[in-house]
LODRENMI-656331 format. One line per field, with one value per residue (C-alpha): y negated, z, x; residue in one letter; residue number from 1; chain. Coordinates in pm, 1 decimal, padded with zeros to 6 digits. Each point is the difference from the previous one (the first is absolute). Example, Ala and Ser with C-alpha at 12.3 -4.5 7.8 and 13.67 -1.06 7.14 Angstrom:
yy	(00450.0,-00344.0) .
zz	(00780.0,-00066.0) .
xx	(01230.0,00137.0) .
resn	(A,S) .
resi	(1,2) .
chain	(A,A) .
END
This chain:
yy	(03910.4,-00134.8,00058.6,00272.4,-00126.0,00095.5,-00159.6,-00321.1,-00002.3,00051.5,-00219.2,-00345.5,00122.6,-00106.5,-00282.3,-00171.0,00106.7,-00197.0,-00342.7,00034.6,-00168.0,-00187.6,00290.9,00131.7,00290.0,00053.9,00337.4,00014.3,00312.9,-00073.1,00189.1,-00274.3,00279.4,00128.0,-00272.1,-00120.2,00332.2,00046.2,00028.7,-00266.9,00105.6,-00132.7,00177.9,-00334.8,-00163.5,-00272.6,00013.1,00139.3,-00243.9,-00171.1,00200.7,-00210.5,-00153.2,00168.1,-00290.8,00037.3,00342.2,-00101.5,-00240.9,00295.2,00222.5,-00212.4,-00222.3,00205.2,00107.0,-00297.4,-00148.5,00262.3,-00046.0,-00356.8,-00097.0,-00313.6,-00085.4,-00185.8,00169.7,-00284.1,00066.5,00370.3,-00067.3,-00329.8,00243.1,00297.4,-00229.2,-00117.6,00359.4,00157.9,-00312.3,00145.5,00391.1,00173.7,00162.2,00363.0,-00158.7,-00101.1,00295.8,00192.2,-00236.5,-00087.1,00386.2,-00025.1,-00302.2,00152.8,00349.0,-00243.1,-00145.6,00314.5,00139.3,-00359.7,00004.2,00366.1,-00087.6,-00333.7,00250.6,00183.5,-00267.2,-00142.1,00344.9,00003.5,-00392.0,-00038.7,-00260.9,-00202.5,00012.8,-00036.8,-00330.5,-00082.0,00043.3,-00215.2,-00303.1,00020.6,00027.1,-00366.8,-00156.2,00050.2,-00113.8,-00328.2,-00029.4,-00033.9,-00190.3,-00276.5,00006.1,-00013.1,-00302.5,-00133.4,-00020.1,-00182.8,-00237.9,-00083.0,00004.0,-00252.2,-00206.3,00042.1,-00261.1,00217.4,-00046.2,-00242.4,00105.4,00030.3,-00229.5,00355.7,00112.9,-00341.8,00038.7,00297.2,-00043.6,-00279.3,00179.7,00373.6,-00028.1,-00142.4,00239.2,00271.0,00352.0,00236.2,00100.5,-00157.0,00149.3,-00107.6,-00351.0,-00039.0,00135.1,-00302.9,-00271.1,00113.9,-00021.9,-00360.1,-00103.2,00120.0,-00219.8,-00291.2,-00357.1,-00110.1,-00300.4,00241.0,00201.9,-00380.8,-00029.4,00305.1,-00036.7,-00326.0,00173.9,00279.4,-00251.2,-00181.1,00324.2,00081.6,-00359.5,00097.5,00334.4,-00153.7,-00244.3,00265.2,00262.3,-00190.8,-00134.0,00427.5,00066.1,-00245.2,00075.8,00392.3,-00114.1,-00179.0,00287.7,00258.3,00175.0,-00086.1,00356.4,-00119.5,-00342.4,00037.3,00058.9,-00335.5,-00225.9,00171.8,-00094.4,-00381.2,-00045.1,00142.0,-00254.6,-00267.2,00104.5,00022.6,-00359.4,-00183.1,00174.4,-00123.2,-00383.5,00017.2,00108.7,-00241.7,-00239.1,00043.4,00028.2,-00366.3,-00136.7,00153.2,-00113.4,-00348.7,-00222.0,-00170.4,-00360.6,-00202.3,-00168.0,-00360.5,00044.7,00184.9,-00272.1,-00299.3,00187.9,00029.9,-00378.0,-00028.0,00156.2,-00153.8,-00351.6,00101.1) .
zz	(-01201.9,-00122.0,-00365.0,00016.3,-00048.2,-00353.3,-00123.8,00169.9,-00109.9,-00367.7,00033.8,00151.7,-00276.5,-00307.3,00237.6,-00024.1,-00354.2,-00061.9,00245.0,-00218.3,00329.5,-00096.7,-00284.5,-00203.6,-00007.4,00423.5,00093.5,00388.6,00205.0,00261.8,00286.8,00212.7,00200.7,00148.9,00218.2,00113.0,00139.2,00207.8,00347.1,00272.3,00258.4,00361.4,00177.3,-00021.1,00213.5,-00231.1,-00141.2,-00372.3,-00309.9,-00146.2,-00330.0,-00339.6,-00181.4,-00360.0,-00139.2,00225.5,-00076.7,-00388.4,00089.1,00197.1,-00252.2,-00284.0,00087.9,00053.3,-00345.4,-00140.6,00194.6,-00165.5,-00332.4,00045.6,00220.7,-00146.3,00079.7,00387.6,00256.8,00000.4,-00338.2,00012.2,00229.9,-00147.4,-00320.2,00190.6,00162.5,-00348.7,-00181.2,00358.8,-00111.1,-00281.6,00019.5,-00014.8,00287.5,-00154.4,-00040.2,00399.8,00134.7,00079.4,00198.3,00165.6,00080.8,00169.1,00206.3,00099.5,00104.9,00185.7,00227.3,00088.8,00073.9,00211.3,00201.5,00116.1,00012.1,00284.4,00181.6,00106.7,00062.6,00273.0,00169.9,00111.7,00112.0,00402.3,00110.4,00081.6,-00388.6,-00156.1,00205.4,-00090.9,-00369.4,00065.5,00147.5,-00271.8,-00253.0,00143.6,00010.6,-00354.1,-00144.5,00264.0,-00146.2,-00394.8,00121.9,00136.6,-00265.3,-00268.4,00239.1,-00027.0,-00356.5,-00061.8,00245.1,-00224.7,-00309.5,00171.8,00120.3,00363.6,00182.0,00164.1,00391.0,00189.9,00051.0,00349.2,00128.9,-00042.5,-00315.5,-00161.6,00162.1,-00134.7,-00376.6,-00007.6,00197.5,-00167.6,-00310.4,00270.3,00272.5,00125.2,-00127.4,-00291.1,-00013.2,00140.5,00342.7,00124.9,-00162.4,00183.2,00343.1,-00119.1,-00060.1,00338.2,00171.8,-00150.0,00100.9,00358.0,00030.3,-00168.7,00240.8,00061.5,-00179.1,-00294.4,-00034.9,-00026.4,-00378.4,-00073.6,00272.9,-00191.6,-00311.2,00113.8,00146.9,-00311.5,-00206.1,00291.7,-00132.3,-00403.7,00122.6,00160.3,-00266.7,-00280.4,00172.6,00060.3,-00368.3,-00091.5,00208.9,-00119.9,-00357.6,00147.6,00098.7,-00290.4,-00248.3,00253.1,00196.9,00341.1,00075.3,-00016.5,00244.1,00354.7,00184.6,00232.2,-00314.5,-00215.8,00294.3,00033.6,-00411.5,-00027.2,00265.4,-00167.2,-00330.8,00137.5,00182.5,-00302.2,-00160.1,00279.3,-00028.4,-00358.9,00018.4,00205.1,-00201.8,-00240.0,00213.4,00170.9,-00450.5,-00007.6,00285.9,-00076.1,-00111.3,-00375.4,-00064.0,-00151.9,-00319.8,-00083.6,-00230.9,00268.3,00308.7,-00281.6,-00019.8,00382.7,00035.2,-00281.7,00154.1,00377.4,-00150.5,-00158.0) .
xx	(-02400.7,00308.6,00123.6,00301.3,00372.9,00054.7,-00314.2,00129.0,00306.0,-00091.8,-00268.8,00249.0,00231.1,-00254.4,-00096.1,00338.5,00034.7,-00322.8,00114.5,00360.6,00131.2,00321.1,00087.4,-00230.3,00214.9,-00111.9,-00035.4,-00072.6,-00038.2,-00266.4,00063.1,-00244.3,-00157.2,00305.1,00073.9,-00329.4,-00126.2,00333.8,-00099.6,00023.7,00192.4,-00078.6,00277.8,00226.5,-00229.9,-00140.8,-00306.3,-00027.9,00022.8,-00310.3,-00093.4,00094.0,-00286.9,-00098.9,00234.9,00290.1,00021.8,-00006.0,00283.1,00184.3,-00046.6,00148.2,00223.3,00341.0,-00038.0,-00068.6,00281.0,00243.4,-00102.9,-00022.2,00375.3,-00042.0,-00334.5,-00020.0,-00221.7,-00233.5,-00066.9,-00045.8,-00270.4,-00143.7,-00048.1,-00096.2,-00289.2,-00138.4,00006.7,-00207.5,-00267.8,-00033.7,-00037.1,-00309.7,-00188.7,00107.9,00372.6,-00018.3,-00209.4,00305.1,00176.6,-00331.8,-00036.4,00303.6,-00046.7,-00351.6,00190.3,00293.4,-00282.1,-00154.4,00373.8,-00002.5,-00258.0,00078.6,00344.8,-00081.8,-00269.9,00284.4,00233.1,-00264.9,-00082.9,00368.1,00074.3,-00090.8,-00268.2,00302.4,00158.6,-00376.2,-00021.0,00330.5,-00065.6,-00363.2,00200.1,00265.5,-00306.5,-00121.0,00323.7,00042.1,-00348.6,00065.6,00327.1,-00143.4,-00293.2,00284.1,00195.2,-00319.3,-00114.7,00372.8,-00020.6,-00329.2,00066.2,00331.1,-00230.0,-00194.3,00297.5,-00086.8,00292.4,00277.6,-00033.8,00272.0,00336.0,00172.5,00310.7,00181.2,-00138.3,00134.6,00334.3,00001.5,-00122.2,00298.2,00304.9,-00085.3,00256.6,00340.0,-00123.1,00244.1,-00069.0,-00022.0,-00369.1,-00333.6,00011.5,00372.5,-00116.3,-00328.9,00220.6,00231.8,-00248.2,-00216.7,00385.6,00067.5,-00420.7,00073.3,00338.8,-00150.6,-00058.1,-00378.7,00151.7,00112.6,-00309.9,-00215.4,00031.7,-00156.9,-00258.2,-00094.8,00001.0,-00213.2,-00228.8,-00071.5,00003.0,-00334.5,-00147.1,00040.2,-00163.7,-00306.7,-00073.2,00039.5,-00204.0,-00253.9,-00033.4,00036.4,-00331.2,-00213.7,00040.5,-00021.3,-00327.2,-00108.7,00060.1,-00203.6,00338.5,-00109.2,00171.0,00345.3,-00086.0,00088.9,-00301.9,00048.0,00063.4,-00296.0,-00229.6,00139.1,00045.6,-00391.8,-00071.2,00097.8,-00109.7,-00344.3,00005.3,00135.5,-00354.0,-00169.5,00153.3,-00078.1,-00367.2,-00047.7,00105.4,-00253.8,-00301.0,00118.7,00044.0,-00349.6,-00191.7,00162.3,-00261.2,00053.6,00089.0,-00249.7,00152.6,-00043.7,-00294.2,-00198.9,00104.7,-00160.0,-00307.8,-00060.9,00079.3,-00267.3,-00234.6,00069.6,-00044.6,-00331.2) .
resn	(X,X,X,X,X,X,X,X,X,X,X,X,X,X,X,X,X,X,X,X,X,X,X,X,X,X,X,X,X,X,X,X,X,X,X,X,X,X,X,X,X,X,X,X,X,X,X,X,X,X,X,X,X,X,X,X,X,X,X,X,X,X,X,X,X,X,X,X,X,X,X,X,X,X,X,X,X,X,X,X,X,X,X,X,X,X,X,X,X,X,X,X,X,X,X,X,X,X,X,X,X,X,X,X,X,X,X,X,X,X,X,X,X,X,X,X,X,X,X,X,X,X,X,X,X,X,X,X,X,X,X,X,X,X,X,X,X,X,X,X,X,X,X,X,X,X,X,X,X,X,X,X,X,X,X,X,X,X,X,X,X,X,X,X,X,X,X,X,X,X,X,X,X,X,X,X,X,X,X,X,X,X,X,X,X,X,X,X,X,X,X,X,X,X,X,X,X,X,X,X,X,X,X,X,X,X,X,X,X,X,X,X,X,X,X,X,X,X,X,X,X,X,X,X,X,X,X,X,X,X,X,X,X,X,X,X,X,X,X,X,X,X,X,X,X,X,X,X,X,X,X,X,X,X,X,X,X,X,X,X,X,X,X,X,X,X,X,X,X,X,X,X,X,X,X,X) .
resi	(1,2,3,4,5,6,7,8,9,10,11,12,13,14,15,16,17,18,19,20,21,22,23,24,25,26,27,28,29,30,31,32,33,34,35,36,37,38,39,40,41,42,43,44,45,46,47,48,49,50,51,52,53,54,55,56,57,58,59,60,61,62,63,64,65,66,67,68,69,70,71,72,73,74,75,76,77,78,79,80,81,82,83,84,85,86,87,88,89,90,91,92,93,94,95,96,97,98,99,100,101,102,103,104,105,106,107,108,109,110,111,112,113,114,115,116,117,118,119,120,121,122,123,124,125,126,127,128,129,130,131,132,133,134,135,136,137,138,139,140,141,142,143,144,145,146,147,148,149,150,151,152,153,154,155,156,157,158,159,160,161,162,163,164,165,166,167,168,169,170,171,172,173,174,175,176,177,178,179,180,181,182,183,184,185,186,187,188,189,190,191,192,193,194,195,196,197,198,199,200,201,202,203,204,205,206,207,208,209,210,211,212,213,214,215,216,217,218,219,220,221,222,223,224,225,226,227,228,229,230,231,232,233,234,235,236,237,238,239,240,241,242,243,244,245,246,247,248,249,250,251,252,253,254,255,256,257,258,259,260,261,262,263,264,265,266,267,268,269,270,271,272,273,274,275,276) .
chain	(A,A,A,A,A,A,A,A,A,A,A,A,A,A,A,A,A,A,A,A,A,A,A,A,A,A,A,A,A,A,A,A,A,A,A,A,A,A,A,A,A,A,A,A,A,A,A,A,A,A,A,A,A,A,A,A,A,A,A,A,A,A,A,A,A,A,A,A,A,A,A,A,A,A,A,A,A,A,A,A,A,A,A,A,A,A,A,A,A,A,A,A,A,A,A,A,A,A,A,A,A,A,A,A,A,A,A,A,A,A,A,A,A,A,A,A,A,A,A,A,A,A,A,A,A,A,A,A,A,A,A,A,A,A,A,A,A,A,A,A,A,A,A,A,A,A,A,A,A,A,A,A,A,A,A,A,A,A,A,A,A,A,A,A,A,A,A,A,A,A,A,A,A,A,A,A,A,A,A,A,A,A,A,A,A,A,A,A,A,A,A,A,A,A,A,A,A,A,A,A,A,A,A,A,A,A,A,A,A,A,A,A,A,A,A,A,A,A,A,A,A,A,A,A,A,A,A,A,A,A,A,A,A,A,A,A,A,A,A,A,A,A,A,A,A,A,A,A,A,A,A,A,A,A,A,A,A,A,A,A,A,A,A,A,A,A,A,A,A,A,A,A,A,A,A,A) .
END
């Protein structure tokens, strides 16, 4: 069972007296309870609100008196403080806010029961597919970022794309999409003769792409990310790799089999021994 209000609120007010947070003079109400038990309410449609952590609801708890005691004090550093003084606490100091979290994810789960016994099979699959696209969508853009952080060669520009990167600024328009309208516009017009130059350039911008790639997988390879090589060139790079073994092993069983040269003391001594 949870603690009753009063107890909780006179037991955050000695808290913060004992943290002195910004003032030793802090007196802070905790009324942390209050909000975290309201109840979720599924008649707008959407589902109900993940329940703060023990921490968050410290943070929620805190901060907008803090913040009016403290109008000087930035945000970031209401909460960079806020952060070290939870570190800090004891486990009797954070048991209430822990209680609350704990009754917040009971309230939760009962809360998204109810939410699901109303959606159709239609909404619940909707939900499931919008689910996916989301955890793709961080997966790509984790992906995204460690292949920058390993300084993965940025794939060949088009003839357009070029065009474009160099005509954006004069182009006709006042935001990005009556620009783009403009530049496609300007492509479309543009002479076989006109669009040549940036053909070219997209060409060779294809040949700096191959040569770099290719470098980028090898030393992918060579420091064990054989995930992030295209399947085709892992299989050709591994090839090679494993004939240039080959040619090398063989190498040294052709130096070993070789026989040794006889040296010009030894070839003196067989004449010697001819004659006699």
């Amino acid at each position: 069972m949870m603690a009753p209000f009063s107890l909780m609120s006179v037991g955050a007010n000695l808290l913060v007296k004992s943290l002195g947070l910004f003032s030793s003079a802090s007196v802070v109400r905790c009324s942390c309870v209050a909000p975290v038990l309201k109840s979720f309410s599924t008649t707008t449609g959407g589902p109900p609100k993940r329940p703060l952590t023990a921490y968050m609801t410290y943070v929620k708890e805190m901060h907008p008196t803090i913040s009016r005691q403290n109008p000087g004090v930035k945000n970031v550093d209401i909460v960079r403080k806020l952060a070290q003084q939870w570190k800090i606490l004891t486990p009797e100091q954070k048991q209430p806010f822990q209680e609350a979290s704990s009754v917040s994810r009971e309230q939760y789960k009962l809360d998204l029961e109810k939410y699901k016994a109303q959606l159709t099979p239609a909404q619940t699959a909707s939900i499931a597919l919008e689910k996916r696209q989301k955890v793709a969508k961080r997966k790509a853009i984790r992906r995204k970022k460690e292949l920058n952080s390993l300084g993965k060669p940025k794939r060949p520009r088009s003839a357009f794309n070029i065009f474009m990167s160099e005509q954006f600024e004069a182009a006709k328009g006042t935001n990005m999409q009556t620009k783009m309208k403009s530049l496609r516009d300007d492509w479309e017009r543009f002479s076989a003769t006109q669009k040549q130059m940036y053909i070219q350039l997209a060409e060779d911008d294809k040949v700096r792409y191959k040569n770099e790639i290719k470098s980028w997988e090898e030393h992918m390879i060579e420091i064990g990310r054989e995930d992030l090589v295209r399947r085709k060139e892992r299989r050709t790079i591994k090839a090679k790799t494993t004939k240039d073994i080959k040619k090398k092993s063989n190498v040294k069983v052709l130096k070993a089999k070789a026989p040794k040269k006889k040296t010009g003391t030894a070839v003196k001594k067989t004449v010697k021994s001819t004659k006699k």
